[in-house]
N, C-alpha and C positions, 0 to 999 in steps of 0.2 A: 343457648342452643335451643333451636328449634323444635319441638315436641311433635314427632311424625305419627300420628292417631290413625288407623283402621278405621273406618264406618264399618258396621254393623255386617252388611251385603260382602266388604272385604274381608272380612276377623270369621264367615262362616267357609268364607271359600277359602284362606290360607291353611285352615286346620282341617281341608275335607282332601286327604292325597286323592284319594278315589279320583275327584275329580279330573288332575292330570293323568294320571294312572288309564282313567278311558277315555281321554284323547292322546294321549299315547298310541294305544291299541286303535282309536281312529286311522292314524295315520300310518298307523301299520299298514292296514286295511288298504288303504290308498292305495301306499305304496306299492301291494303285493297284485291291487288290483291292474295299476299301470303298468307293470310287470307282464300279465298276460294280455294287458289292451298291444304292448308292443311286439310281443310275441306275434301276434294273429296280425300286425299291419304288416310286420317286415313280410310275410306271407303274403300278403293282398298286393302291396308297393311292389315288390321284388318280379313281380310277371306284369305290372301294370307301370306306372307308373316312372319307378326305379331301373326297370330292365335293360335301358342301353346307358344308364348313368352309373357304372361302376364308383366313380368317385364319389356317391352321395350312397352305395350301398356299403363303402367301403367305412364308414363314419356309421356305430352302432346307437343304437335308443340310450340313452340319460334320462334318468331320473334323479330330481335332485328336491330338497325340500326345506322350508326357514320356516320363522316365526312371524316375520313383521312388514308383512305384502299389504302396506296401510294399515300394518298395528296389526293382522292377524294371521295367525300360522297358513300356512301355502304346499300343495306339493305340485311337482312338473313334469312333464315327460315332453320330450324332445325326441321326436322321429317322423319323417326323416329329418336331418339336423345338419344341414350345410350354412355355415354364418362365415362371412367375411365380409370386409368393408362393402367390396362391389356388387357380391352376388350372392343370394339367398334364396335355399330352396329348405322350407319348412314346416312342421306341423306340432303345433304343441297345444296338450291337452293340460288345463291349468284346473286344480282343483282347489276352491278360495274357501276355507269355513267362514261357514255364516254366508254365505253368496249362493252361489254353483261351481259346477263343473264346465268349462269351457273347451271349445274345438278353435284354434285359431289356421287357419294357410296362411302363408308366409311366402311372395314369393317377391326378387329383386333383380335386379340386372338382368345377365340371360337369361334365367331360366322365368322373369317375368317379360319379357321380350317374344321368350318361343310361348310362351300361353296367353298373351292380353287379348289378342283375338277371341279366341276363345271363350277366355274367362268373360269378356264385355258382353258374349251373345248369348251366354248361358239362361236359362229361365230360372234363375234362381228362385229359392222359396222365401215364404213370409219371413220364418224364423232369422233368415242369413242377416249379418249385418258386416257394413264397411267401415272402415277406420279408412275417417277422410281428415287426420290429424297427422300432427309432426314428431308423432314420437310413435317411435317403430317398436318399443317395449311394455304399452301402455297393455295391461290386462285387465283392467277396470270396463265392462263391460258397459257398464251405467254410465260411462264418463258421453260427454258430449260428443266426442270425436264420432264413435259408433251411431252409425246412419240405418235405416232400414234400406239393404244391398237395391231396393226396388226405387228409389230414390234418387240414385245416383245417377247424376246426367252421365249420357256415352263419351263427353269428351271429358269425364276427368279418369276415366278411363286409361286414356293417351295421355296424361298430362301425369300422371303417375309418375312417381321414384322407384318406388316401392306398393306393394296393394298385399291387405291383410283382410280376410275374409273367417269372420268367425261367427259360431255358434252357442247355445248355452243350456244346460238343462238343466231347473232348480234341486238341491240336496234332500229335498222332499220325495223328487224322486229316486231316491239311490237305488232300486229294483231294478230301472233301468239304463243305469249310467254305462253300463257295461258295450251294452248293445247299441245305444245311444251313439257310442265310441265306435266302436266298429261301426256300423252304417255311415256316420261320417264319415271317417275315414274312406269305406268303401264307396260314398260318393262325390267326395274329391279324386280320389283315385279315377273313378269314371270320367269326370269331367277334364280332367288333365290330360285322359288319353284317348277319348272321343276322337 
């Protein structure tokens, strides 16, 4: 039988509970944080954005949270949060330890149909980036698929299935993650009903 040894770095972390004990209470934290990030969007969505889509006001914020989003704990919030095969109207703010915090839109069939126009003429800013990739669930910001949105030629625009427009603030700044959130939110919310 195998002899399973600790190194040094593991043998001080398995006997310090503290340590999960305050990642615990991180993700408390999170959690209670995307709690009133969804609060104030169903606010902002519900006279903008959400106002003649009952069916996507009808479907409330989720929050949901794991350990192993590429090995490291994760939480999520989903709002607004319409998914099915054909049509997706969404917004999910991903909180990755060790990364950032992320802002992704989400939009698919119709309701990427009633905004491509839009969204294609938009002056988006430096920060924004495009997932010009084949996986509609990828939150890895770093991964290659994420283009600078300023980048993207106008016909892949139209050639679209699907278009995911996301942003990111690093966890150094957590002062501002709150606001960060809202302001995003309130400016996709503008730009969807411009």
């Amino acid at each position: 039988m195998a002899n399973v040894m600790l190194s040094h770095t593991e043998l001080e972390m398995v006997t310090n509970a503290e340590l999960i004990l305050t990642k615990n209470r991180i993700i408390q934290k999170v959690m209670e944080l995307f709690g009133q990030v969804s609060a104030a969007a169903q606010d902002t969505l519900s006279v903008g954005l959400l106002k003649d889509l009952p069916e996507v006001q009808a479907i409330g914020p989720k929050i949901s949270k794991g350990e192993q989003y590429q090995e490291l704990p994760w939480v999520m919030l989903d709002y607004p949060r319409l998914f099915s095969s054909q049509h997706v109207l969404a917004i999910r703010c991903f909180f990755w330890w060790g990364n950032y915090v992320s802002l992704v839109l989400h939009l698919k069939g119709d309701y990427l149909d009633k905004h491509r126009v839009r969204l294609a003429a938009n002056p988006w800013g430096e920060a924004m980036l495009f997932d010009a990739g084949q996986d509609e669930w990828n939150n890895d910001l770093a991964h290659a698929d994420f283009q600078p949105i300023q980048q993207v030629p106008a016909s892949v625009w139209q050639e679209r299935s699907y278009v995911r427009i996301a942003t990111k603030i690093p966890l150094s700044e957590w002062d501002r993650i709150e606001s960060f959130l809202m302001n995003q939110y309130q400016y996709f919310n503008q730009v969807l009903t411009a």
